[in-house]
DRENTORKOL-527978 format. One record per residue (C-alpha): residue number from 0; residue in one letter; x, y negated, z. Coordinates in steps of 0.2 Angstrom, whole numbers, padded with zeros to 4 digits. Example, Ala and Ser with C-alpha at 12.3 -4.5 7.8 and 13.67 -1.06 7.14 Angstrom:
! residues 2
@num->0&residu->A&u->0062&v->0022&w->0039
@num->1&residu->S&u->0068&v->0005&w->0036
END
This chain:
! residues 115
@num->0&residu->X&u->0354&v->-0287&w->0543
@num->1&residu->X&u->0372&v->-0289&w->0535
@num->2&residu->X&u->0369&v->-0291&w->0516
@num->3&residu->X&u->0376&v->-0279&w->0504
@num->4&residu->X&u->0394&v->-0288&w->0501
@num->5&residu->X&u->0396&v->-0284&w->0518
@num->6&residu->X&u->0409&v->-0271&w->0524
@num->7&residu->X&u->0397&v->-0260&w->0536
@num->8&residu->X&u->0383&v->-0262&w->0523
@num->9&residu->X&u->0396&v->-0258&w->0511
@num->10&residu->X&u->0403&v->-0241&w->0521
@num->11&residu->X&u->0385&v->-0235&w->0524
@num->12&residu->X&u->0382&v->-0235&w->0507
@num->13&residu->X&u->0396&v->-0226&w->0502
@num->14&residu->X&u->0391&v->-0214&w->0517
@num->15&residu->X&u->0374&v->-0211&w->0513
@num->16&residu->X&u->0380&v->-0206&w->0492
@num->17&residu->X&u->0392&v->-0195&w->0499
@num->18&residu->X&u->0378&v->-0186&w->0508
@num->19&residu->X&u->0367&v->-0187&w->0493
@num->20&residu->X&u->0378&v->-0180&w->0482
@num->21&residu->X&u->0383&v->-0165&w->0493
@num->22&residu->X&u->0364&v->-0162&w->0493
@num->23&residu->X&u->0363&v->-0162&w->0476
@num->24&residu->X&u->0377&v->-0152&w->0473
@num->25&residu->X&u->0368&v->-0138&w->0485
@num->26&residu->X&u->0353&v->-0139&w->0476
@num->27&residu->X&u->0357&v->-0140&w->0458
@num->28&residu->X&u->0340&v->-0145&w->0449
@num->29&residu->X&u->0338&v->-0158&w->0463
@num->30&residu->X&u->0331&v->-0162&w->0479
@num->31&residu->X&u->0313&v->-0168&w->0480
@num->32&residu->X&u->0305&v->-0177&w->0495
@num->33&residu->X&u->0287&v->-0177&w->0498
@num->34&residu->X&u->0281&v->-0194&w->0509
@num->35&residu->X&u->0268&v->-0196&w->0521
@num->36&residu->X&u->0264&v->-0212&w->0529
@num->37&residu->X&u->0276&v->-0209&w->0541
@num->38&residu->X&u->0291&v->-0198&w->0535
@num->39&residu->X&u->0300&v->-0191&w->0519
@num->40&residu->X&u->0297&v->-0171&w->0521
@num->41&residu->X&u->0306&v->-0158&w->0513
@num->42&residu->X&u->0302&v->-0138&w->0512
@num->43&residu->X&u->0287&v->-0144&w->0526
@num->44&residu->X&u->0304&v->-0150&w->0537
@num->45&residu->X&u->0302&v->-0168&w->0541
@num->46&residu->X&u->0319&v->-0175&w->0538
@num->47&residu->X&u->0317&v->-0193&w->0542
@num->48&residu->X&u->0301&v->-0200&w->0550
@num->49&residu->X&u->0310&v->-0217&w->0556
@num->50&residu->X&u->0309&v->-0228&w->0569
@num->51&residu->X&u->0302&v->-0248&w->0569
@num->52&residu->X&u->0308&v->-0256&w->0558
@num->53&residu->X&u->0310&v->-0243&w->0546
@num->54&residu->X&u->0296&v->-0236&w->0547
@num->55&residu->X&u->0289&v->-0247&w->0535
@num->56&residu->X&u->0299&v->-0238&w->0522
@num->57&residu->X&u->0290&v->-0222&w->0521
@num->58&residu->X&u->0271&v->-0232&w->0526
@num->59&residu->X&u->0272&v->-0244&w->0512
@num->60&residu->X&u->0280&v->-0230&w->0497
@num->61&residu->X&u->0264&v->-0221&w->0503
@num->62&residu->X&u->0250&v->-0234&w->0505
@num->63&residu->X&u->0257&v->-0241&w->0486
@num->64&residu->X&u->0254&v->-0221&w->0477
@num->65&residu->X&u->0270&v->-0213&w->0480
@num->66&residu->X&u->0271&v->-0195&w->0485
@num->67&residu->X&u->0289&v->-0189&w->0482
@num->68&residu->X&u->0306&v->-0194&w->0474
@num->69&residu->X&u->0316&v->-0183&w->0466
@num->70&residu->X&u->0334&v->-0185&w->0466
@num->71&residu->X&u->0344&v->-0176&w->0455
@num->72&residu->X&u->0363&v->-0173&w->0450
@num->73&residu->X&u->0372&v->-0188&w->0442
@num->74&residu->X&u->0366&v->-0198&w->0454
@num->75&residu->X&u->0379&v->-0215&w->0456
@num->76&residu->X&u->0380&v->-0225&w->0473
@num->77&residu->X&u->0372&v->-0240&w->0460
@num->78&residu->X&u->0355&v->-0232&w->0459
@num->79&residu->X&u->0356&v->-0225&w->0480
@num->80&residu->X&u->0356&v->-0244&w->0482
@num->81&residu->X&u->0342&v->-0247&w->0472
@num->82&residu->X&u->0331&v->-0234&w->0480
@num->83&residu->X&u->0337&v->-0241&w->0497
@num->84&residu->X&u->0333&v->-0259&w->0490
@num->85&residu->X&u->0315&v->-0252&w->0485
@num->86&residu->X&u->0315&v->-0244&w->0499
@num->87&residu->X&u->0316&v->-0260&w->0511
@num->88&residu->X&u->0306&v->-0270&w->0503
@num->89&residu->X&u->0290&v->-0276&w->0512
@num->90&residu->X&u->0273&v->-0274&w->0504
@num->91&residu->X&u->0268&v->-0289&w->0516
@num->92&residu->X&u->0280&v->-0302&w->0507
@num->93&residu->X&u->0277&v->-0314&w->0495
@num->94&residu->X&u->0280&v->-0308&w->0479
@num->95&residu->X&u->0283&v->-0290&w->0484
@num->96&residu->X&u->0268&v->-0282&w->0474
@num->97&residu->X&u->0267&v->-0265&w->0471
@num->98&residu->X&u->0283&v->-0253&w->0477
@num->99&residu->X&u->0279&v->-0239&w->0466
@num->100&residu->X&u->0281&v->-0251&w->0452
@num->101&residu->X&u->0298&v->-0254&w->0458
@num->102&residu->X&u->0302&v->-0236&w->0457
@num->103&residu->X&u->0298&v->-0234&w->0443
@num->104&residu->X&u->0313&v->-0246&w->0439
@num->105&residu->X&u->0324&v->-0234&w->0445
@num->106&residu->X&u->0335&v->-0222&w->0431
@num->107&residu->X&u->0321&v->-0210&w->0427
@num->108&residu->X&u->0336&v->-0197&w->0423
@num->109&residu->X&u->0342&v->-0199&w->0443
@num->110&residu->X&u->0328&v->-0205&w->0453
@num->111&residu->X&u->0309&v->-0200&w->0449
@num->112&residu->X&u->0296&v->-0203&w->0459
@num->113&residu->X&u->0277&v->-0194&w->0458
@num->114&residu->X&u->0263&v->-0207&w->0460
END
């Protein structure tokens, strides 16, 4: 809705890498989700099955191979917004092809995906 230069977009962010990286810490080797169509599960605890719009997020990883991401320590607010970017896309927009390709964009060393 706001873009990323703006503020709210901006403190989210910051927001959800401070979250991530206290995950992290906890979890030294990493933290790995497992999707469904319709939620990001970890330890069999869903941990995010979101509403519409967002619910397209988890469907459309899915429906294009993915079956977790792994996030591990090192992670930098740069590559949270790229897996939020990827994230967000919509498979039903022009020239939004395949999301598991985009993943696969993502720092390999930081963010994995299983497809």
């Amino acid at each position: 809705q706001y873009g990323w230069s703006h503020p709210e977009a901006e403190r989210t962010l910051r927001a959800v890498h401070a979250a991530t990286l206290d995950t992290v810490r906890a979890s030294p080797a990493g933290v790995r989700w497992t999707l469904t169509p319709y939620s990001f599960v970890h330890r069999s605890q869903t941990i995010w099955e979101p509403a519409s719009p967002y619910d397209v997020a988890p469907y459309n990883l899915f429906a294009s191979g993915t079956r977790a991401v792994s996030i591990t320590p090192g992670v930098t607010i740069e590559d949270v917004k790229g897996l939020c970017e990827v994230m967000l896309l919509d498979a039903s927009d022009e020239g939004v092809e395949d999301l598991a390709a985009a993943l696969v964009t993502l720092p390999a060393s930081l963010l994995t995906t299983t497809v």
